[in-house]
C-alpha positions in Angstrom: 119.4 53.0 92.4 120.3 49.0 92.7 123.6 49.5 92.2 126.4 51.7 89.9 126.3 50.1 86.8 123.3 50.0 84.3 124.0 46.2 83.5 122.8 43.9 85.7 124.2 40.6 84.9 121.9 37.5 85.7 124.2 34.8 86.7 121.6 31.5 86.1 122.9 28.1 86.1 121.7 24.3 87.3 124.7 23.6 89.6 126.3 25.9 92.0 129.9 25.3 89.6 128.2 27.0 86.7 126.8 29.4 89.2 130.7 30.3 90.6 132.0 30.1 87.0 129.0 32.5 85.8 129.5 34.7 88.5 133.2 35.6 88.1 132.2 36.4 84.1 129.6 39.0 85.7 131.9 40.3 88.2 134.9 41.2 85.5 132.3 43.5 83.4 130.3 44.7 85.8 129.5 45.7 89.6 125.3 44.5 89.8 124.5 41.3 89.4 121.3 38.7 90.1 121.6 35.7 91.2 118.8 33.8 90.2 118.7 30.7 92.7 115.4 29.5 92.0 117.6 28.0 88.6 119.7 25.9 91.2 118.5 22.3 90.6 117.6 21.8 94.9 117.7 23.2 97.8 120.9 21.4 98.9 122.6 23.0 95.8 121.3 26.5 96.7 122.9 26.1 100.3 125.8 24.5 98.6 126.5 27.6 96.3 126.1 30.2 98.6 128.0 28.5 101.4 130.7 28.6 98.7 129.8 32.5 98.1 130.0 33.5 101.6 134.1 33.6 101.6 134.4 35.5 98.7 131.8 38.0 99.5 132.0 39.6 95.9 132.5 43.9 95.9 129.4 44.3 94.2 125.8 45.2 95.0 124.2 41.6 94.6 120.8 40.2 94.2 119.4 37.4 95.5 116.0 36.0 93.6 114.7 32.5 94.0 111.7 33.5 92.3 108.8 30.6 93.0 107.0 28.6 90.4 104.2 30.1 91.1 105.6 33.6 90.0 107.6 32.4 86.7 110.1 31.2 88.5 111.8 27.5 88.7 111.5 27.1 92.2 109.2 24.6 93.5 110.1 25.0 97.5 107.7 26.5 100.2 107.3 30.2 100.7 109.1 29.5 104.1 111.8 27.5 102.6 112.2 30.2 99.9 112.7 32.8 102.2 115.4 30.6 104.4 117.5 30.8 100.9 117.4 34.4 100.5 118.2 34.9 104.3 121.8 32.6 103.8 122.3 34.7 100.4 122.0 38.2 102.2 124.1 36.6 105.4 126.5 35.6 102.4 127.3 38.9 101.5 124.0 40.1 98.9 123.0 43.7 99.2 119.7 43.0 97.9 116.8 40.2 97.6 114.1 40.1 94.9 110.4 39.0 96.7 107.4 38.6 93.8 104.3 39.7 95.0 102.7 36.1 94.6 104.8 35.4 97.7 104.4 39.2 99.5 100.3 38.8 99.7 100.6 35.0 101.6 103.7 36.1 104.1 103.3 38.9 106.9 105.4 41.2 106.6 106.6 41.0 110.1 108.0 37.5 109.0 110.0 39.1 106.2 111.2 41.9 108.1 112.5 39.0 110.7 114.4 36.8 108.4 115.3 39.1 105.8 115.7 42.2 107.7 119.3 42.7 107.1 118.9 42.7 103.5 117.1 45.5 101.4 114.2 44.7 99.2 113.0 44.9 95.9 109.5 43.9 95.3 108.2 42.6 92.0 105.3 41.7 89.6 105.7 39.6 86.6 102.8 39.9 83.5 104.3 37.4 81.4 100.8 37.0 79.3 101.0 41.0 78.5 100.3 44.7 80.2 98.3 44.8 83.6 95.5 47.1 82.9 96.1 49.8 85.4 100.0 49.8 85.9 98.9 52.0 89.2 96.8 49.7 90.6 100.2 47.7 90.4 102.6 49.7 91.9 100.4 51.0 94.9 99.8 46.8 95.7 104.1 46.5 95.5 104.4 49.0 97.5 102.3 48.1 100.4 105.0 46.6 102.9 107.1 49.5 101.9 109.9 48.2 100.3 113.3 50.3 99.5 112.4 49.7 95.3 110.0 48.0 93.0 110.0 46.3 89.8 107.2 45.6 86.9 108.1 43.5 84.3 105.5 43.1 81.5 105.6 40.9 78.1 105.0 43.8 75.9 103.7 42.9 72.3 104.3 46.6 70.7 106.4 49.6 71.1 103.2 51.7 72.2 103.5 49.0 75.3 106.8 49.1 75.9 106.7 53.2 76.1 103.7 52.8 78.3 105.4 51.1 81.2 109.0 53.4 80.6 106.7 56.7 80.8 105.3 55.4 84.3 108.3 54.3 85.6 109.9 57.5 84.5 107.3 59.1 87.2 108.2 57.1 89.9 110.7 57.0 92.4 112.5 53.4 92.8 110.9 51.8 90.4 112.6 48.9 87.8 110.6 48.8 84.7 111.1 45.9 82.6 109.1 45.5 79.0 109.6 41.7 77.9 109.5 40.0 74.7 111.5 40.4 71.1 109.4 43.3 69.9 110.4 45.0 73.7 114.5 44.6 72.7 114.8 48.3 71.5 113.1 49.9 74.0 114.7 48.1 76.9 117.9 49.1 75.1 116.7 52.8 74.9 115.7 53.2 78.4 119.6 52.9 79.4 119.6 56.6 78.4 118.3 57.6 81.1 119.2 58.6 84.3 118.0 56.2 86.7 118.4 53.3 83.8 118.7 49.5 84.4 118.6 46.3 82.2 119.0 42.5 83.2 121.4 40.6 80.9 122.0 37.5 81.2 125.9 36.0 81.3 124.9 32.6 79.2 121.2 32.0 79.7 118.1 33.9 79.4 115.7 34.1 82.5 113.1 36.2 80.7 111.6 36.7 77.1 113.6 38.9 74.7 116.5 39.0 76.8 120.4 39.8 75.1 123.6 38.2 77.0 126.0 40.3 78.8 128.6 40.0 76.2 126.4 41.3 73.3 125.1 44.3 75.0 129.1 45.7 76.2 130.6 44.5 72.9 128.1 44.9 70.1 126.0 47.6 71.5 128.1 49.5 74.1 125.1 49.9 76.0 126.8 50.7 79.3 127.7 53.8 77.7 124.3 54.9 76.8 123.3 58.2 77.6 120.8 61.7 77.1 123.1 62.4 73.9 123.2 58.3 72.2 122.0 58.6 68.6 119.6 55.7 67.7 119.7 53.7 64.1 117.8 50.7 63.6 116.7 47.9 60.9 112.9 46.8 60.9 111.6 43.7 60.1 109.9 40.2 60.2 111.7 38.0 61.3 114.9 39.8 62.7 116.6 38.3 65.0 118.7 36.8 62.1 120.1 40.2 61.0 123.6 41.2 61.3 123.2 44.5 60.7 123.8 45.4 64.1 127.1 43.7 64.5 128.1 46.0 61.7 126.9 49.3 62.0 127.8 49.1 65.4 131.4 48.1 64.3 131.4 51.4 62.2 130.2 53.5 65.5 132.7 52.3 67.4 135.4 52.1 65.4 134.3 56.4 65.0 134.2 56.2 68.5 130.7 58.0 67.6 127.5 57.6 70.5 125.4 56.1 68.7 123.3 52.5 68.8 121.8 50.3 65.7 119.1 47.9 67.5 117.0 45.3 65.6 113.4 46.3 65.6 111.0 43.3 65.0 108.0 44.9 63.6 104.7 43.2 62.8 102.6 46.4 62.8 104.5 49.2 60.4 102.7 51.7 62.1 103.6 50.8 65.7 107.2 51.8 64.8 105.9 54.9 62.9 104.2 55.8 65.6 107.4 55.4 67.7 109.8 56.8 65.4 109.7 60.6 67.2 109.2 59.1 70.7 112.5 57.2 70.5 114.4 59.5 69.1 115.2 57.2 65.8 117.4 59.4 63.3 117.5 56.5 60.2 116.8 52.9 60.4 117.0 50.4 57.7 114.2 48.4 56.1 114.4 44.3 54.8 111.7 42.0 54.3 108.2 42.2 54.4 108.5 46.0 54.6 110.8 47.3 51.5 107.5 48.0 49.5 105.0 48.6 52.4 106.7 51.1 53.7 106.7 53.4 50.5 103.5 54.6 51.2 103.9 56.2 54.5 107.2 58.0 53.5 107.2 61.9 53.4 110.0 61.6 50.4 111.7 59.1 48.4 114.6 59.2 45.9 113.6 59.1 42.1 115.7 55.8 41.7 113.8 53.8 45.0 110.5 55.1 43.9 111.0 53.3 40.5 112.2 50.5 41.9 109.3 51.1 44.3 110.9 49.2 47.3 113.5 50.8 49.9 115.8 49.6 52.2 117.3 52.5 54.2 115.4 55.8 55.9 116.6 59.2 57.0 114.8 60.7 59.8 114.6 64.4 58.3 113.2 67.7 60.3 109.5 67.5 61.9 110.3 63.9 61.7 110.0 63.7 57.9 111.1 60.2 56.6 112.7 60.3 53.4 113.9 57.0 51.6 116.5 55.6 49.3 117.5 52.2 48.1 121.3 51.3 48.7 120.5 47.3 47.5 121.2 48.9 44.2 124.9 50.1 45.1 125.2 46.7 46.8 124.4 45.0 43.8 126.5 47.2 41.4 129.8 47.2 43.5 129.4 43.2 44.1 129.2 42.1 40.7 131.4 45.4 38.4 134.5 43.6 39.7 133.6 40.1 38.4 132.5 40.6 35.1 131.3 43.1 32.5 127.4 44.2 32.9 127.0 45.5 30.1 125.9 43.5 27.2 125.3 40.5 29.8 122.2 38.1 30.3 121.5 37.8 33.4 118.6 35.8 35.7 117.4 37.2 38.6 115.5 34.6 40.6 112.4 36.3 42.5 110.4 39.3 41.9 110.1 41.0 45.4 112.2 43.9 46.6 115.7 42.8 46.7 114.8 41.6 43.5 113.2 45.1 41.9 116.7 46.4 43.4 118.6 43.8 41.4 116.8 44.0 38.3 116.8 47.9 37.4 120.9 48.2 39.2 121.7 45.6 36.5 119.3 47.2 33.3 121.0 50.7 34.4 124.4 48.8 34.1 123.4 47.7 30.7 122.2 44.3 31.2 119.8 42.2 29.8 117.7 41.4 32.3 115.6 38.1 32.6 113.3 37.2 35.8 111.9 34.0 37.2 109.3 33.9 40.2 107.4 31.6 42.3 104.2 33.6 40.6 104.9 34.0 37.1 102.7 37.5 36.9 105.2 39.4 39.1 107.7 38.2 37.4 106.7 39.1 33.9 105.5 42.8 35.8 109.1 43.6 37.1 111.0 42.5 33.4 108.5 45.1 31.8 109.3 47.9 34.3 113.1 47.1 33.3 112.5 45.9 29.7 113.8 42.5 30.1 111.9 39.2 29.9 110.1 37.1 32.2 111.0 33.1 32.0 109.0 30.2 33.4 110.8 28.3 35.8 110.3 25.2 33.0 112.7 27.1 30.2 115.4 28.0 33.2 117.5 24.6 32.9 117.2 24.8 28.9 118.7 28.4 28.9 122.1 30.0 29.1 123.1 33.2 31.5 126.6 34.7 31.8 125.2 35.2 35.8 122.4 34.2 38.2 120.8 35.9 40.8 119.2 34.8 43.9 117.1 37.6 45.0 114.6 35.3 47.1 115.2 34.3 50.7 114.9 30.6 50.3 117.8 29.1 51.8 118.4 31.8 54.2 119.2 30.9 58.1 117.7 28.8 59.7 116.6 26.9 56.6 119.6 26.5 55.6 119.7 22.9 53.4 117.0 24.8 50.5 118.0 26.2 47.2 116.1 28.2 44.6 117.5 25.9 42.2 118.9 22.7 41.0 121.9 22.1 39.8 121.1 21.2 36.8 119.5 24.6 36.2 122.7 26.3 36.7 124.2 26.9 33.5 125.7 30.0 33.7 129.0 31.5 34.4 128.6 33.0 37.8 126.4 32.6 40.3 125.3 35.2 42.9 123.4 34.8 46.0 122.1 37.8 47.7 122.1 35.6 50.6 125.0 36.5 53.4 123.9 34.1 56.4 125.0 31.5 55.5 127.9 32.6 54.0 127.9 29.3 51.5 124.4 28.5 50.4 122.9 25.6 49.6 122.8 27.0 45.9 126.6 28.3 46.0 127.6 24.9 47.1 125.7 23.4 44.1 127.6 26.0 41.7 131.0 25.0 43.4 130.3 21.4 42.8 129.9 22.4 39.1 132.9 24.5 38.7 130.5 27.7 38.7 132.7 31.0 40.1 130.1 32.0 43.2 130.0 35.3 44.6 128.5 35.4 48.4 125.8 37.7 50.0 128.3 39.1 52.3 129.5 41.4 49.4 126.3 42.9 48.8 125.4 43.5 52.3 128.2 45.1 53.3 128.3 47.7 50.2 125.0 48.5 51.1 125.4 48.5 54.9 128.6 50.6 54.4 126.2 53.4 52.2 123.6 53.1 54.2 126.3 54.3 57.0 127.8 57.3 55.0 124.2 58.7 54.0 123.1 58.9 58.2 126.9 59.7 59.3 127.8 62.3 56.0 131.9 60.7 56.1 132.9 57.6 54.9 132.3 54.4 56.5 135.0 52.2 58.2 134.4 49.8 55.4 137.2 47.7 56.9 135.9 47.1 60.6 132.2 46.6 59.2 133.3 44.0 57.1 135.6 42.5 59.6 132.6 42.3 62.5 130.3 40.5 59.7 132.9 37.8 59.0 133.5 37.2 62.4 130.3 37.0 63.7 129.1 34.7 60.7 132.4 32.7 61.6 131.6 32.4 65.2 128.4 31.1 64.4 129.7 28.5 62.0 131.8 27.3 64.5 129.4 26.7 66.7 126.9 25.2 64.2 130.0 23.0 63.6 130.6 21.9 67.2 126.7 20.9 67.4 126.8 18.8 64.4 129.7 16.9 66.2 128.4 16.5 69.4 125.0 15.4 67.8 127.0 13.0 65.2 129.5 11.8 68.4 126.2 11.2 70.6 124.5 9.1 68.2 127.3 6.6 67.7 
């Protein structure tokens, strides 16, 4: 409709340098682009840039937006002045210009059709507080002037939202429908299957709410590729956005060359994604915190090992839309710790008394452990050593006690809050220490076991067995364990890195 490729990249940038730079990024992965002037720091460097654009006139369908203030946009100009900048960006070689309807309902549309008559026009409404009432209403008010497309964009706050303004849009005839916001991500993903599909991402920074870069939706998710046929996996839960589960089952699609998509579902209402499991077309999905044991109610199945632990962590989508769960934290735990040491006849600690924990505690009793558990609330703990027949031990007794291994099964020191430990160093007297943790990859409690010659095993271990089983039960073939694990340690290296480079500019610009 806009142009050929489903990826529109948003080229957005203070200076009309970054703005060039961005711009030849957007044009090496894909042929639509926005250019969103209004992020141009004055109208000087708006004339500036696109002088500079007119030479090259880039072999792409282009479009201009200098979206005013008034609409959600950063520029502060007049309505007349706005529309003099869209007139030089069509004159310098754009196919297209965006036009909110905050500016449509003060300009006649004789005006427009004047100064922007060469250019074609996509007309747009922005509900950045949540969904218009009567989406309608909208789109006969867009429509007015008779432009050649419109576009609704709409923070939605659940998937039921989100598949309300897809379904409309799938009615209409040149229409761009946009849900906003992280609980939107999947479903703005999803829509790429269609037909007539489109999606904004930005080249380096985000324009709107929710929004993935360029780079992440070709590489990770291979969302260009999307189609009628794509399978859809998924992890759900609260946060998300720290997960990378995605970088790593997506690694195993691709290296399979298999259509297929693992997106990160944040999920505050369980039953909004319930409710959208058959409408998206969700096959599996995995489950992490708060919804390993919440969930265990609303299943249609469950294998005899994850009810007993009573959490899960990974869902098969089954016939009628049966869900069916299992618990793969268990393998993860088993396969992470059998090659360090003997289980059986060990004492071990598991630190918590949630889900990860439950999977900890009964994969180590079935190993032949003895199991011991220490919680935040002692009650839990002393209920989860019964259902494995170990013991529960106050957080007083733990630096006066000896274990051949420690578990962290809490989330306490997981990214971003990355400086806290469970423990104190002087309450780590025990051979090994293992932190379920994978983000960081060295915690604030394996550093304090390092310091005191303690052999550490990371998170990364267990969350790629279980990643890598979780793969195998939805795909029924082995995983490519190998390119899983190598997209995990990249991306976790990447993002060291560039936590690195922020500490030193931070540390340089202080001095």
């Amino acid at each position: 409709m806009l142009g050929r490729d489903k990826l529109c990249a948003v080229v957005a940038a203070p200076d009309a340098r970054s703005m060039r730079r961005q711009l030849a990024r957007a044009l090496r992965e894909t042929s639509t682009i926005e250019l969103r002037l209004d992020w141009l720091s004055s109208d000087a460097e708006i004339t500036h840039f696109l002088g500079q654009l007119a030479p090259i006139r880039p072999k792409a369908t282009v479009i201009a937006t200098c979206r005013r203030h008034e609409a959600g946009g950063r520029y502060r100009g007049t309505i007349a002045k706005q529309l003099v900048h869209l007139a030089e960006a069509i004159r310098a070689g754009c196919t297209w210009y965006d036009l909110e309807v905050e500016t449509v309902r003060q300009c006649p549309p004789e005006l427009v059709d004047v100064v922007l008559g060469d250019g074609r026009q996509l007309a747009s409404a922005h509900f950045f507080r949540g969904m218009p009432p009567n989406l309608s209403r909208v789109a006969v008010e867009l429509r007015r002037h008779r432009p050649d497309a419109i576009k609704i964009a709409a923070q939605c706050d659940s998937l039921a939202d989100s598949r309300k303004l897809l379904d409309f849009a799938q009615k209409q005839k040149n229409i761009v429908a946009v849900p906003m916001g992280d609980v939107a991500l999947p479903v703005r993903f999803l829509a790429l299957r269609g037909k007539r599909a489109f999606a904004y991402a930005p080249v380096e920074n985000a324009t709107a709410p929710g929004q993935i870069t360029l780079e992440e939706m070709k590489r990770v998710y291979r969302a260009d590729g999307f189609d009628g046929r794509t399978r859809v996996y998924g992890v759900i839960g609260n946060p998300i956005g720290h997960s990378l589960s995605p970088a790593m089952q997506n690694a195993g699609f691709a290296a399979r060359r298999m259509n297929a998509v693992y997106l990160p579902f944040l999920v505050r209402d369980l039953k909004d994604f319930l409710d959208s499991v058959g409408p998206l077309g969700i096959r599996g999905f995995s489950v992490t915190l708060p919804h390993k044991e919440r969930i265990i109610g609303r299943l249609d199945g469950c294998d005899p090992l994850a009810a007993r632990i009573e959490a899960v962590n990974t869902i098969v989508v089954r016939g009628g839309g049966k869900l069916y769960g299992y618990n793969k934290d268990y393998v993860g735990v088993l396969r992470s710790l059998e090659r360090r040491m003997p289980l059986r006849g060990s004492r071990v600690l598991i630190v918590g008394a949630g889900g990860a924990a439950r999977a900890v505690a009964f994969a180590l009793a079935q190993a032949g452990a003895a199991v011991c558990v220490s919680a935040r609330r002692h009650e839990r703990a002393k209920s989860l050593a019964r259902a494995v027949g170990g013991e529960a031990i106050a957080r007083a007794r733990v630096r006066r006690e000896f274990f051949d291994a420690i578990v962290n099964a809490t989330p306490v020191g997981m990214h971003p809050q990355v400086g806290r430990s469970p423990l104190e160093a002087n309450e780590l007297n025990c051979r090994l220490v293992f932190d379920t943790i994978y983000r960081p990859r060295l915690t604030r409690l394996l550093q304090l076991a390092v310091r005191r010659g303690i052999e550490t095993v990371s998170g990364i271990e267990m969350f790629v067995a279980q990643g890598t089983a979780q793969w195998e039960i939805w795909m029924g073939e082995r995983a490519p364990v190998a390119a899983m694990r190598r997209a995990v340690v990249q991306a976790l290296t990447r993002e060291e890195s560039t936590a690195g480079s922020r500490k030193t500019g931070k540390q340089r610009a202080t001095r």
